[in-house]
KOLVEXTI-524055 format. One record per residue (C-alpha): x, y, z; residue in three letters; residue number from 1. Coordinates in steps of 0.1 Angstrom, whole numbers. Example, Ala and Ser with C-alpha at 12.3 -4.5 7.8 and 13.67 -1.06 7.14 Angstrom:
2
(pt (123, -45, 78), "ala", 1)
(pt (137, -11, 71), "ser", 2)
END
This chain:
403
(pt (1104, 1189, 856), "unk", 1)
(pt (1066, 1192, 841), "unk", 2)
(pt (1047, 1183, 868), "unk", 3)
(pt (1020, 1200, 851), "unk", 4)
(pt (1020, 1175, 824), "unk", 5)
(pt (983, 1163, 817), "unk", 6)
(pt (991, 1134, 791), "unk", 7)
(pt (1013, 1113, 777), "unk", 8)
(pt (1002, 1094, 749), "unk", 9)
(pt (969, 1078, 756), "unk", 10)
(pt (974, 1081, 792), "unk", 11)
(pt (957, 1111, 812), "unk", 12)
(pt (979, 1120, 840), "unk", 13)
(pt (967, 1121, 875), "unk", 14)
(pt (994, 1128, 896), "unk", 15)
(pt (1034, 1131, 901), "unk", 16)
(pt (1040, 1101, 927), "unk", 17)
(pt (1074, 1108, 930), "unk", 18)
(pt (1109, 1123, 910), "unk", 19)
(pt (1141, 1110, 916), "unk", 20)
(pt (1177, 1104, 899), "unk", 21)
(pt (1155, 1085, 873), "unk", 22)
(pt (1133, 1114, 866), "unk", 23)
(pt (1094, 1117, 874), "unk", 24)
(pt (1071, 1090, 880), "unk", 25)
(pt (1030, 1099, 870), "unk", 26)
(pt (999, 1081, 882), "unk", 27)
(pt (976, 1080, 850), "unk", 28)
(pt (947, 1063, 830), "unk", 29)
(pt (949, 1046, 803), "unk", 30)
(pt (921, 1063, 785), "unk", 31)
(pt (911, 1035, 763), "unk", 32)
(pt (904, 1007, 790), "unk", 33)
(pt (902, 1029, 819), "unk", 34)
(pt (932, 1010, 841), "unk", 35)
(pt (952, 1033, 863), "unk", 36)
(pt (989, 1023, 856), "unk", 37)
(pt (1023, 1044, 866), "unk", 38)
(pt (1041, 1059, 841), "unk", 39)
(pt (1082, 1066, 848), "unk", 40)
(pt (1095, 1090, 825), "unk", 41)
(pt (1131, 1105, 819), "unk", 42)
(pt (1126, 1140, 815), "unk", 43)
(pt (1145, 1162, 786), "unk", 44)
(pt (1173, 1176, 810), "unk", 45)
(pt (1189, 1143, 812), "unk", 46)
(pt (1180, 1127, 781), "unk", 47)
(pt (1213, 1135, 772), "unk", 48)
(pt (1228, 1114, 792), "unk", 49)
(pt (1235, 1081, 775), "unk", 50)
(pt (1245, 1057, 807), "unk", 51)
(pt (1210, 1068, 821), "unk", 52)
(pt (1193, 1063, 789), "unk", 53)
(pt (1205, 1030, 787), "unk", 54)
(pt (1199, 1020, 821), "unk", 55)
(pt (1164, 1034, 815), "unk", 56)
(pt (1159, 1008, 782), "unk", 57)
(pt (1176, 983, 805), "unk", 58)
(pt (1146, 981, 830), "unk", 59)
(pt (1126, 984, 803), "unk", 60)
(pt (1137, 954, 788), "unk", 61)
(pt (1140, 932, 815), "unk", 62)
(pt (1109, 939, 835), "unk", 63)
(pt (1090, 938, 803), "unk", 64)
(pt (1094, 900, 800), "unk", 65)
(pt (1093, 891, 838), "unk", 66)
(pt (1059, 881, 846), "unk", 67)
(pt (1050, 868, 883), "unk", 68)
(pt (1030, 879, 907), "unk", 69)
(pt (1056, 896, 932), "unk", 70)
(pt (1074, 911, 902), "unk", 71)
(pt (1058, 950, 892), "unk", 72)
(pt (1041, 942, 853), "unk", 73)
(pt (1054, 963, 826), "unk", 74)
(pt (1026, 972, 798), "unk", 75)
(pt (1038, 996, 779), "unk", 76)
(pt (1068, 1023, 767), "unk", 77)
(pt (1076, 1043, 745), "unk", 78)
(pt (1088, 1084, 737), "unk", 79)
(pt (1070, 1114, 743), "unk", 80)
(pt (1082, 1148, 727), "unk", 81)
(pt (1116, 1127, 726), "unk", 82)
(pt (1113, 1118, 761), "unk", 83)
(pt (1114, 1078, 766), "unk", 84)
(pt (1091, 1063, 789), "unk", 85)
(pt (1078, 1037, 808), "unk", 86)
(pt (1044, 1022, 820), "unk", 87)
(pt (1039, 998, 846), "unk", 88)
(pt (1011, 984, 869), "unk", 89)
(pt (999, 1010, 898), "unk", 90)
(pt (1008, 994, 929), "unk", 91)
(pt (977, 1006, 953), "unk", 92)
(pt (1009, 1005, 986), "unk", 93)
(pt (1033, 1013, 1003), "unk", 94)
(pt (1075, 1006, 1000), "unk", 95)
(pt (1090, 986, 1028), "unk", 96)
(pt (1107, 1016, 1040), "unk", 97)
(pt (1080, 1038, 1046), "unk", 98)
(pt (1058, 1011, 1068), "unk", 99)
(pt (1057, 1000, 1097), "unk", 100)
(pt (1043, 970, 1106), "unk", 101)
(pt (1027, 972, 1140), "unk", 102)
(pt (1010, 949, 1157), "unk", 103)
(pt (1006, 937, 1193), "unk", 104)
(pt (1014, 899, 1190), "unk", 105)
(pt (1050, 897, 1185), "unk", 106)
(pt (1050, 860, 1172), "unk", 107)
(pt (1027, 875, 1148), "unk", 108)
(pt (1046, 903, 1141), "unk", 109)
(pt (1075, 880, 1131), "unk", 110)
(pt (1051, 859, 1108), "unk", 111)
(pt (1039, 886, 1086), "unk", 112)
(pt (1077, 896, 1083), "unk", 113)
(pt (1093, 868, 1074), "unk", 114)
(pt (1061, 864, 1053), "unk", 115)
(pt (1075, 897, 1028), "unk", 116)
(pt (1106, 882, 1027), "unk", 117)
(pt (1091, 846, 1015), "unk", 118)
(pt (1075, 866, 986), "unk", 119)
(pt (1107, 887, 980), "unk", 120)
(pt (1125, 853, 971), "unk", 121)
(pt (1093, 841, 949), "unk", 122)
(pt (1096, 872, 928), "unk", 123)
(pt (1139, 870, 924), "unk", 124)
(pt (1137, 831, 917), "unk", 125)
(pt (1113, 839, 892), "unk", 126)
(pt (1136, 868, 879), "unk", 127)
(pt (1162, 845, 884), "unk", 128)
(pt (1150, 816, 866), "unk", 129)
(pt (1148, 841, 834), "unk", 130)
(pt (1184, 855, 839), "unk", 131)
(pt (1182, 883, 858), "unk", 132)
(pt (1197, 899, 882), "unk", 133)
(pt (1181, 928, 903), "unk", 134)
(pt (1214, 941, 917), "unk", 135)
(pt (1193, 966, 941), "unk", 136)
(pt (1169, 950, 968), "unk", 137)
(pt (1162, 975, 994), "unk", 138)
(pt (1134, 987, 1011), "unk", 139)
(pt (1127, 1013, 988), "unk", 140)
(pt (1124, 988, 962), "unk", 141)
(pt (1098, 962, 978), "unk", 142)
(pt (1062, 975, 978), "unk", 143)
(pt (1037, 960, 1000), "unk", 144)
(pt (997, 964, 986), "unk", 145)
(pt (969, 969, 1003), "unk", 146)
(pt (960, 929, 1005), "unk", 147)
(pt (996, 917, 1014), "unk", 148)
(pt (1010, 914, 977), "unk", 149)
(pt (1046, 919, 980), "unk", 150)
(pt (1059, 937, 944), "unk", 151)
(pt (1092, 938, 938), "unk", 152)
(pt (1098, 972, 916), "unk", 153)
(pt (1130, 993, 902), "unk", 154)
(pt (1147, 968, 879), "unk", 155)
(pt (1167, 998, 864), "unk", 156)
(pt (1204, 982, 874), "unk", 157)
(pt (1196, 946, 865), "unk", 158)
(pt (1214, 927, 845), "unk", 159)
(pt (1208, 893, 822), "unk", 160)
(pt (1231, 868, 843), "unk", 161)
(pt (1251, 857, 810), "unk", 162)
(pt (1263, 893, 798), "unk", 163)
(pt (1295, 903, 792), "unk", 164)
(pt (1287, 937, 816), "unk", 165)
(pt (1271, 916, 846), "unk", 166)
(pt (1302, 930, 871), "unk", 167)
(pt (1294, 946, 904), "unk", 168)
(pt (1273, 983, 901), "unk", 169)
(pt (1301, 1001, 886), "unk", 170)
(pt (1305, 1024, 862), "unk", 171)
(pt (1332, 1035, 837), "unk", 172)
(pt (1343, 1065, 861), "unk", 173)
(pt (1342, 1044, 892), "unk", 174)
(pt (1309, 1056, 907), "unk", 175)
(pt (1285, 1028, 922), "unk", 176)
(pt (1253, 1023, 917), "unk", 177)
(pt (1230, 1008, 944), "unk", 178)
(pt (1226, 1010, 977), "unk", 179)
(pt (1257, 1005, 997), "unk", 180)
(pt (1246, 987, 1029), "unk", 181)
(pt (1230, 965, 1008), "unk", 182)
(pt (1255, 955, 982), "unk", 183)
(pt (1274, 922, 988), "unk", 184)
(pt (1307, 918, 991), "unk", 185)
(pt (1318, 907, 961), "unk", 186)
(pt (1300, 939, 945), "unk", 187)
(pt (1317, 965, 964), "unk", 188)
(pt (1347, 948, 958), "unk", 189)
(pt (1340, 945, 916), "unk", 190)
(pt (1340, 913, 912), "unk", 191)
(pt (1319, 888, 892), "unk", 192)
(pt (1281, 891, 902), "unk", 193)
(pt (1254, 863, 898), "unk", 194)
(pt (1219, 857, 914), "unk", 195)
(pt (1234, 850, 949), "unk", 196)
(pt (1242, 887, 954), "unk", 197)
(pt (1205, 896, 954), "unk", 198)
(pt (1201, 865, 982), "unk", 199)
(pt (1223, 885, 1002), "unk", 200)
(pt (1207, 919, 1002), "unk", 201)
(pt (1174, 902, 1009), "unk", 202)
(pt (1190, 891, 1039), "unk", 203)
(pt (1202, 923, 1050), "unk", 204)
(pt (1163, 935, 1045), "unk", 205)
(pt (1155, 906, 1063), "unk", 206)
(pt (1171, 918, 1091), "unk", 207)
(pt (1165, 954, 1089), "unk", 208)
(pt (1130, 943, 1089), "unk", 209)
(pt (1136, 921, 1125), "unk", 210)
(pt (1158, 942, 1138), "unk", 211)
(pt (1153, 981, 1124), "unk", 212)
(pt (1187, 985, 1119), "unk", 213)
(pt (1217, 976, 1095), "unk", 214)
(pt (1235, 947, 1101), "unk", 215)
(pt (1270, 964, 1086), "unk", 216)
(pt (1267, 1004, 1088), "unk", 217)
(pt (1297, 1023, 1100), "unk", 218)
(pt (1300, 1064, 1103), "unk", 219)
(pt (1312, 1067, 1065), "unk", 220)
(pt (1316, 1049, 1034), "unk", 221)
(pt (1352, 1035, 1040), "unk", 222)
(pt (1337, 1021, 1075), "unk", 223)
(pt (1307, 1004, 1061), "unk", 224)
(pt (1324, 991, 1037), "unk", 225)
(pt (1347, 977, 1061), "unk", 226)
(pt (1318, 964, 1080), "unk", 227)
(pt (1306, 943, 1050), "unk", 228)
(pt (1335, 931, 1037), "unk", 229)
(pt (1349, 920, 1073), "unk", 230)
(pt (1323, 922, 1102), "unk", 231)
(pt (1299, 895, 1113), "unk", 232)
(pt (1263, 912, 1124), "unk", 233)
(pt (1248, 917, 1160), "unk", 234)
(pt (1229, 884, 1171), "unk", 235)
(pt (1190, 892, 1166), "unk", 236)
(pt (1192, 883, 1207), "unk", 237)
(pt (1207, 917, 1209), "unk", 238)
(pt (1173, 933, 1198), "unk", 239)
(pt (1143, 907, 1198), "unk", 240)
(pt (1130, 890, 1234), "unk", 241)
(pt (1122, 860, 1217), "unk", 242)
(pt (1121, 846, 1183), "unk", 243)
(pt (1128, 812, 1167), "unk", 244)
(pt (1167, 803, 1175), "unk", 245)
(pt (1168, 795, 1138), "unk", 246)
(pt (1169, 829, 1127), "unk", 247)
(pt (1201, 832, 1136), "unk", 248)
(pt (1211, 803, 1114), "unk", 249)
(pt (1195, 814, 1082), "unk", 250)
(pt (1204, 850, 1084), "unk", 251)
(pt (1242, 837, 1092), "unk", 252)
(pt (1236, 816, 1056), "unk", 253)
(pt (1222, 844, 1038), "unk", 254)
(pt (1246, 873, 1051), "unk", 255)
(pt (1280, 849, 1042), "unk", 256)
(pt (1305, 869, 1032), "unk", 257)
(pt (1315, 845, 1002), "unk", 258)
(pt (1290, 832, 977), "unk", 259)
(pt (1294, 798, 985), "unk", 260)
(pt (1282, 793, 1016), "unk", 261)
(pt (1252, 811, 1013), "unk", 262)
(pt (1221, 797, 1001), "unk", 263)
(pt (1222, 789, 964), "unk", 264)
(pt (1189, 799, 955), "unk", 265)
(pt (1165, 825, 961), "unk", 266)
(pt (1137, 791, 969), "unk", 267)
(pt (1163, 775, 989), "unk", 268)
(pt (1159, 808, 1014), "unk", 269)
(pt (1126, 809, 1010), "unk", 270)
(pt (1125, 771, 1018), "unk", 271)
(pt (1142, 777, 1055), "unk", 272)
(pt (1120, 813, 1062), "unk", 273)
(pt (1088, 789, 1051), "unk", 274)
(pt (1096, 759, 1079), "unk", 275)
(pt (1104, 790, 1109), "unk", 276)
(pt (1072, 805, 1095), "unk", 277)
(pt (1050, 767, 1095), "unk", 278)
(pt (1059, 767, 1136), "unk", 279)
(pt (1050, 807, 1137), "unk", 280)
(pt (1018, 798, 1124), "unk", 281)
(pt (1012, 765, 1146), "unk", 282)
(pt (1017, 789, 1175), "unk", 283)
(pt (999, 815, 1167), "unk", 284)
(pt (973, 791, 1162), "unk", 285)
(pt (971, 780, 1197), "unk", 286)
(pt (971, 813, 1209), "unk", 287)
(pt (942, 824, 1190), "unk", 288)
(pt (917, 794, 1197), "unk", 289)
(pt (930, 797, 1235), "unk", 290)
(pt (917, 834, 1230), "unk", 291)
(pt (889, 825, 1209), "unk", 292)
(pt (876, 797, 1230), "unk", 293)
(pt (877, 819, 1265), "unk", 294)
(pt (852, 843, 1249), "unk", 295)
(pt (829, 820, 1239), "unk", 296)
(pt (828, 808, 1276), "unk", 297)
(pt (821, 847, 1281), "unk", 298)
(pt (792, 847, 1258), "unk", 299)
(pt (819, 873, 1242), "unk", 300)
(pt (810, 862, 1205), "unk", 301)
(pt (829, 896, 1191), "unk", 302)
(pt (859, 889, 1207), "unk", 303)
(pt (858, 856, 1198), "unk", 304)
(pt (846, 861, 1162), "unk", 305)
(pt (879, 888, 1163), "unk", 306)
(pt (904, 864, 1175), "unk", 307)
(pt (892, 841, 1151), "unk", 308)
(pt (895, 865, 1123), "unk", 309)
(pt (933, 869, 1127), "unk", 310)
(pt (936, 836, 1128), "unk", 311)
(pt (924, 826, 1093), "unk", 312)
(pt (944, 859, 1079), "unk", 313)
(pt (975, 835, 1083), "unk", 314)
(pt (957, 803, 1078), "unk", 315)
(pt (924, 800, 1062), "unk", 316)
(pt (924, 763, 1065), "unk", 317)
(pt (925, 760, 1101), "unk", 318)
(pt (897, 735, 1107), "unk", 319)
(pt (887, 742, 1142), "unk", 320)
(pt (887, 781, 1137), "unk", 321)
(pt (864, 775, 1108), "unk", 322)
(pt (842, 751, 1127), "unk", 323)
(pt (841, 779, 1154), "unk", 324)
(pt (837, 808, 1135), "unk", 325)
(pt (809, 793, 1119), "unk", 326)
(pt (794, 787, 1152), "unk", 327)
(pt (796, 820, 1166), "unk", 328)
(pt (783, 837, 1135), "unk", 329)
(pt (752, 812, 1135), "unk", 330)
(pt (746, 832, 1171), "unk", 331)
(pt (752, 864, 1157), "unk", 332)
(pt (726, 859, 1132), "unk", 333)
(pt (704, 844, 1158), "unk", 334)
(pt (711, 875, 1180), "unk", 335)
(pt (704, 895, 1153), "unk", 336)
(pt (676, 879, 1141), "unk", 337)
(pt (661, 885, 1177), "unk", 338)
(pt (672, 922, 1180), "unk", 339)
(pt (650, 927, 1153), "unk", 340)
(pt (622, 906, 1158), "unk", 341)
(pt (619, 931, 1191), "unk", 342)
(pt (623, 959, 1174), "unk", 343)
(pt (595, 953, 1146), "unk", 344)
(pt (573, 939, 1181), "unk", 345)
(pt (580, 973, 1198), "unk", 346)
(pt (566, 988, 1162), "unk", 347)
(pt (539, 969, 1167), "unk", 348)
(pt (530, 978, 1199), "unk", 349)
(pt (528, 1014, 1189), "unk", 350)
(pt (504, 1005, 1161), "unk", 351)
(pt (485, 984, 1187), "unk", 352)
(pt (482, 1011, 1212), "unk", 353)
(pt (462, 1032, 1182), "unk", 354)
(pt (436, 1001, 1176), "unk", 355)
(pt (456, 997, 1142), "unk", 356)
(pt (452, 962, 1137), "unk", 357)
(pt (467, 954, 1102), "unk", 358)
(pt (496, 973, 1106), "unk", 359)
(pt (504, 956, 1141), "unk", 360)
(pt (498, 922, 1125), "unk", 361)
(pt (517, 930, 1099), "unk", 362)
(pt (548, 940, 1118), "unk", 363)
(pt (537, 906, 1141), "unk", 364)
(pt (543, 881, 1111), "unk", 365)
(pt (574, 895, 1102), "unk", 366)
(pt (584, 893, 1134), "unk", 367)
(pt (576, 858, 1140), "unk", 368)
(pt (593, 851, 1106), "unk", 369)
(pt (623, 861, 1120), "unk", 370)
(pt (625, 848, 1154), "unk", 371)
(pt (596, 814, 1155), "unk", 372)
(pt (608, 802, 1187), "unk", 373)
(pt (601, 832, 1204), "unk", 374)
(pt (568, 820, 1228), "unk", 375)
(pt (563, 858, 1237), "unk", 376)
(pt (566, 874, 1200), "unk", 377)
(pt (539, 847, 1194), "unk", 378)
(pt (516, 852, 1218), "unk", 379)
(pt (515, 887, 1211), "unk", 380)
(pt (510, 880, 1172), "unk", 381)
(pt (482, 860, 1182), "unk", 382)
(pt (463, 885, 1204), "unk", 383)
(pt (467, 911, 1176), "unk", 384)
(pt (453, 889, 1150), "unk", 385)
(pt (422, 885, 1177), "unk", 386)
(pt (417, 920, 1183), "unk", 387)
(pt (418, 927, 1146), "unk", 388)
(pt (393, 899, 1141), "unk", 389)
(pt (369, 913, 1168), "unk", 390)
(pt (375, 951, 1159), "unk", 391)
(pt (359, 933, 1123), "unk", 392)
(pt (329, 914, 1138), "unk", 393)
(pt (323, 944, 1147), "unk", 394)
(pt (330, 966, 1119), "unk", 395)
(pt (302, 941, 1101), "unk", 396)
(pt (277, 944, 1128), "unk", 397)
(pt (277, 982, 1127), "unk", 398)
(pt (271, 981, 1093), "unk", 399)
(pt (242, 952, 1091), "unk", 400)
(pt (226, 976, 1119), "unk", 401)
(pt (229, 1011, 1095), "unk", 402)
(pt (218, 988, 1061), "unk", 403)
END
């Protein structure tokens, strides 16, 4: 593998973000418009190797006319010294496997969960909609951005729904591709595929993501297997204190071990996560203002501001944590306003002390300007502006008296 590689085509390499299977993925720049992009590229020791090759032009193919918001964009490909390649939007994240999300509020904590999942199921109804298949969600193949965006990446073992090779992930000599424990039944066991496999293995990521663990994982293949094919999960009572009883339900949906009876569309999932998420969010809601609402008794404005805050993360419509927030800030400009109307008096003061009038009254009116309803700031202001006046009567006297 090159990884000292410094270009390919018009795009400057920055750096090897990872090398797998698939061969070697770059960060880069596309040097005419100056976009950072990622650029996955089969290197020449396996170029050879026609079912990679092809699986390579697959994703290449597919993702290239897939265009949606949770769905990685596809700009460009092409070959480099007989090497094919691939160029794709950077994803500025993290993929679901490597995070962790940690926070103290467990209802919240559940939210922003079933929140990736709800945008998993945007991005595969879209994908859906156009005839594909993915064939591999898994952690490793949902990227979270910095701002939330959920990208689903990888569609290098998709398939168009309506072709004659759209069987379970296997090839000629029998080996699978995917992920095991999060293949559906009906892949492992080579039959027919269509979109309602991939609304299984989200639900197995859905409860990974709950739970931290598999629902079917035995100590070797032949037991997982097993495990998928016959074995029902652990109830999410088994790990979680408390969550909305209708978890159970939709996972039980999702997780079915035949096609039918699971849900029949990526939105239809989505459709059941979104209503447990609506009473999340109504909640969490109450939480928050209770929270909010004690510190303002408190005077506490940045705690309150700070409950506030999380609040409109989840729902920036909410009409009485807009009405407070706007409140509070009001007071924090006031306060602010007043921190530095004393600040430019103490200036003054200084000034003051060294009979140097202008400057003091200077730093006075600015003062004043800031903070008018301030009796002390004004007073002050005035007795400088009659001190300067005096130290000029007599500035003129003196020099009547030497003319």
């Amino acid at each position: 593998m090159d990884a000292a590689k410094t270009r390919i085509g018009r795009y400057n390499i920055i750096a090897v973000l990872g090398q797998g299977g698939m061969g070697v993925v770059y960060k880069a720049e596309d040097s005419e418009i100056r976009r950072q992009v990622a650029i996955k590229m089969i290197p020449a020791s396996l170029v050879g190797e026609a079912d990679l090759v092809n699986r390579f032009y697959d994703e290449v193919r597919v993702t290239a006319n897939l265009h949606h918001p949770n769905i990685v964009t596809v700009y460009d490909w092409g070959k480099e010294d007989g090497n094919p390649y691939i160029v794709m939007e950077f994803l500025d994240g993290l993929s679901l496997d490597k995070i962790r999300i940690a926070v103290a509020n467990e209802q919240l904590l559940l939210y922003q969960r079933l929140d990736v999942l709800i945008q998993v199921c945007a991005g595969l109804q879209h994908a859906h909609n156009n005839g594909v298949i993915h064939r591999d969600i898994k952690p490793a193949n949902i990227v979270i951005l910095r701002d939330k965006t959920v990208k689903l990446v990888d569609f290098g073992i998709a398939r168009l729904c309506d072709s004659s090779i759209s069987r379970a992930g296997v090839t000629r000599d029998g080996q699978i591709i995917g992920s095991l424990e999060y293949m559906s039944p009906e892949q492992l066991e080579g039959a027919s595929i269509d979109h309602r496999t991939d609304v299984y293995s989200s639900g197995v990521v859905l409860y990974r993501l709950l739970t931290d663990v598999l629902p079917f994982h035995g100590a070797d293949v032949t037991a997982t297997v097993t495990k998928i094919l016959h074995s029902k999960p652990r109830p999410l009572s088994d790990y979680l204190s408390a969550y909305p009883a209708e978890l159970d339900e939709i996972l039980g949906r999702a997780l079915a071990k035949h096609r039918g009876e699971r849900f029949q569309s990526a939105d239809e999932f989505a459709l059941e996560l979104s209503s447990v998420q609506s009473k999340l969010r109504r909640s969490i809601a109450a939480e928050y203002i209770a929270k909010a609402e004690a510190s303002v008794e408190r005077s506490d404005w940045t705690s309150a501001k700070s409950h506030l805050m999380e609040l409109l993360n989840i729902d920036r419509g909410h009409e009485r944590a807009n009405e407070l927030l706007r409140e509070i800030q009001q007071i924090l400009r006031r306060d602010q306003r007043q921190a530095e109307a004393h600040e430019l008096k103490s200036q003054a003061e200084q000034e003051f002390s060294q009979r140097h009038f202008e400057e003091a009254l200077s730093l006075m009116e600015q003062a004043v300007r800031l903070d008018d309803t301030d009796l002390g700031l004004r007073m002050f202001r005035d007795q400088v502006r009659e001190a300067r006046e005096r130290s000029e009567k007599s500035r003129r006297a003196v020099g009547r008296a030497e003319s």
